[in-house]
N, C-alpha and C positions, 0 to 999 in steps of 0.2 A: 470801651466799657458799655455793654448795653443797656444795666443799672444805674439811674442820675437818680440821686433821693432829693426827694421835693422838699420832707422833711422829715422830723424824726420817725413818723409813723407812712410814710409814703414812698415809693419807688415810679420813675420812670421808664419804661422800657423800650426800646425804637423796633420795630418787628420790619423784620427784611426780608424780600422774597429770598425762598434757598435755604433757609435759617430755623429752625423752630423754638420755639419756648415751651416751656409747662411751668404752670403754676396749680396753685390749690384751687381745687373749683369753686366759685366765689367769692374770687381775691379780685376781681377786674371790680375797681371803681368808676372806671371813664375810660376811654377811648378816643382817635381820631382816626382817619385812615380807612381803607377797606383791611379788616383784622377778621381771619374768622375765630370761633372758640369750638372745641368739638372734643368731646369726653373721651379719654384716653384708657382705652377699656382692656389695657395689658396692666394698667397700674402703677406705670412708668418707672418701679421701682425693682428689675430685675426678671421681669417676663412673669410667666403665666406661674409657676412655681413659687417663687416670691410672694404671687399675689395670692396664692390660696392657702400658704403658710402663715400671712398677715390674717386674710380673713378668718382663717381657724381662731388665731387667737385676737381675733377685733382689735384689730392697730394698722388694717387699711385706710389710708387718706387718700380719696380720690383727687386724681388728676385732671386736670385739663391741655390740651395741646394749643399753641398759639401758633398763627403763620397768617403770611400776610406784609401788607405793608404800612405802615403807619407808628402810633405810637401807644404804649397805654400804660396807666397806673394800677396799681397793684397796692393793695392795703390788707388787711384783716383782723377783724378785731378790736380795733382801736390799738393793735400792739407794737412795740418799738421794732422797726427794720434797722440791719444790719448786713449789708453788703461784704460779701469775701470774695477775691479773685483765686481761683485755683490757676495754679502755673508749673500741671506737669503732676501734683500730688493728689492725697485723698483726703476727702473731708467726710466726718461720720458724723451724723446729725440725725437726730427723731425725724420720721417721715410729717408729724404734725409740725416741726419747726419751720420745713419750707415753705416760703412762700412763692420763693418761682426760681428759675434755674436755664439756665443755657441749654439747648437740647446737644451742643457739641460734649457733655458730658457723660462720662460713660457710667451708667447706673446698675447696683447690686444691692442684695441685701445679705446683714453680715445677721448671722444667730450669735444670742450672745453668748450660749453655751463655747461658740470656741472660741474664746477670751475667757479661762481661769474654769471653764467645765460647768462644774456644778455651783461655781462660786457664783460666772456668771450668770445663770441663768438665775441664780437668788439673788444678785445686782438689780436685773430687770425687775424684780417683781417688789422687791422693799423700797425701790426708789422711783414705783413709775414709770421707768424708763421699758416695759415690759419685755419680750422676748426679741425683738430682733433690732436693727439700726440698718440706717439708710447709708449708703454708701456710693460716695460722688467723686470719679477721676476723670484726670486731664487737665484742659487748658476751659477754663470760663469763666463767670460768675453765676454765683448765689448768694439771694435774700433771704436770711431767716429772720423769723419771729422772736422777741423774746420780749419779757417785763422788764420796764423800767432801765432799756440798754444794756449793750453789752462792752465788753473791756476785752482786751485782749491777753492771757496771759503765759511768756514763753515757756517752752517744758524743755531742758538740757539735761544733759545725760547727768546721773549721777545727782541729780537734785530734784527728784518726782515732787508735782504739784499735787494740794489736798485740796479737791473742793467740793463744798455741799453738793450732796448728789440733786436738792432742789433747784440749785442755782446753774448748775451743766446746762450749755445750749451746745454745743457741738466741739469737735475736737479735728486736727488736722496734720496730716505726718506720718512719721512713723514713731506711734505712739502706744503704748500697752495702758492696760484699767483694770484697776480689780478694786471690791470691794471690801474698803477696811473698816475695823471697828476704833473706835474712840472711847470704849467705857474703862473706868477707873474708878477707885475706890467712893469717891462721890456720888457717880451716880449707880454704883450698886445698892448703895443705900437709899437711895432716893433725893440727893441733896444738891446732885449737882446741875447747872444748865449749859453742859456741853451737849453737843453731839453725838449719836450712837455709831451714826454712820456717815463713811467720808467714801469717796471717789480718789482715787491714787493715779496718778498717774507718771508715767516714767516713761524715756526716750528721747526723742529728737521732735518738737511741734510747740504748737501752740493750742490751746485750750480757751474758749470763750465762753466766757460766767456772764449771768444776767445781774443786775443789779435787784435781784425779787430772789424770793424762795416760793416764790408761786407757779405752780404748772402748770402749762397752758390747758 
């Protein structure tokens, strides 16, 4: 694991010749080692196409590339880390959630229109989550970011999980989403304090909630 968390809000990483990392540029708290850092100017999130799809619609997070040998920490924010091992699948996560990533992982980016069309591309935009999602397979790990922790929660077929679309940090599997409504007679009239809108999801995965309704 090349991820050791110091503590809730900190990661370790061991940087080895042969190997690379990326992280968010200005996540390096500390270092030791000869490590260099050098601006990853494809966007590291599915090449040059990806990157100017993001930048159209301003939801590029630049990268940085690690390599070298030594060790370093990784923070930002002051926000809670959370380590996942991929082993073989895909995990789909805001590009602002990561904080750093194996470069053995193979990167894309998914538009949300093809997940549910026109639904999704109105997912992204009422819940923040905007038009596209970062998209990470293979064998590695990844740190994301999120408020106040995250839980893990599994998705089995035939039992789709409802979560706040504020509370979403990433999902993992093979997993469908679409965006549902929650209004009832309550709050048509103004009286009730549920929710308008939820995140559905259904398949075979896991889904990880932040303990916040706060977006980073």
């Amino acid at each position: 694991m090349p991820f050791t968390k110091i503590n809730s809000k900190l990661v370790e990483a061991q940087v080895v010749p042969g190997r690379q990392l990326f992280s968010q540029r200005g996540a390096m708290v500390a270092y030791t080692g000869e490590v260099t850092f050098r601006p990853n100017l494809m966007g590291g999130q599915g090449g040059v196409m990806s990157m100017i799809g993001r930048r159209v619609a301003n939801e590029d997070t630049p990268l940085m590339t690690v390599e070298g040998r030594g060790s370093v920490l990784f923070g930002h924010g002051g926000h809670h880390v959370h380590v996942i091992e991929l082993a073989g699948d895909t995990l789909c996560v805001e590009a602002d959630r990561l904080l750093a990533f194996e470069g053995s992982l193979q990167q894309s980016t998914m538009f949300m229109g093809s997940q549910g069309g026109v639904m999704g591309i109105v997912r992204g935009q009422v819940t923040g989550q905007g038009l596209f999602t970062t998209q990470l397979t293979g064998h590695g790990s990844v740190a994301v970011l999120a408020h106040g922790g995250v839980i893990e929660l599994p998705i089995v077929q035939g039992q789709p999980v409802h979560v706040d679309p504020q509370a979403y940090v990433a999902h993992r599997g093979d997993v469908r989403n679409k965006l549902s409504t929650a209004l009832g007679w309550r709050e048509m009239i103004g009286r009730g304090s549920g929710e308008a809108f939820q995140l559905e999801l259904s398949g075979q995965g896991v889904v990880f909630v932040q303990a916040s309704e706060e977006k980073l």
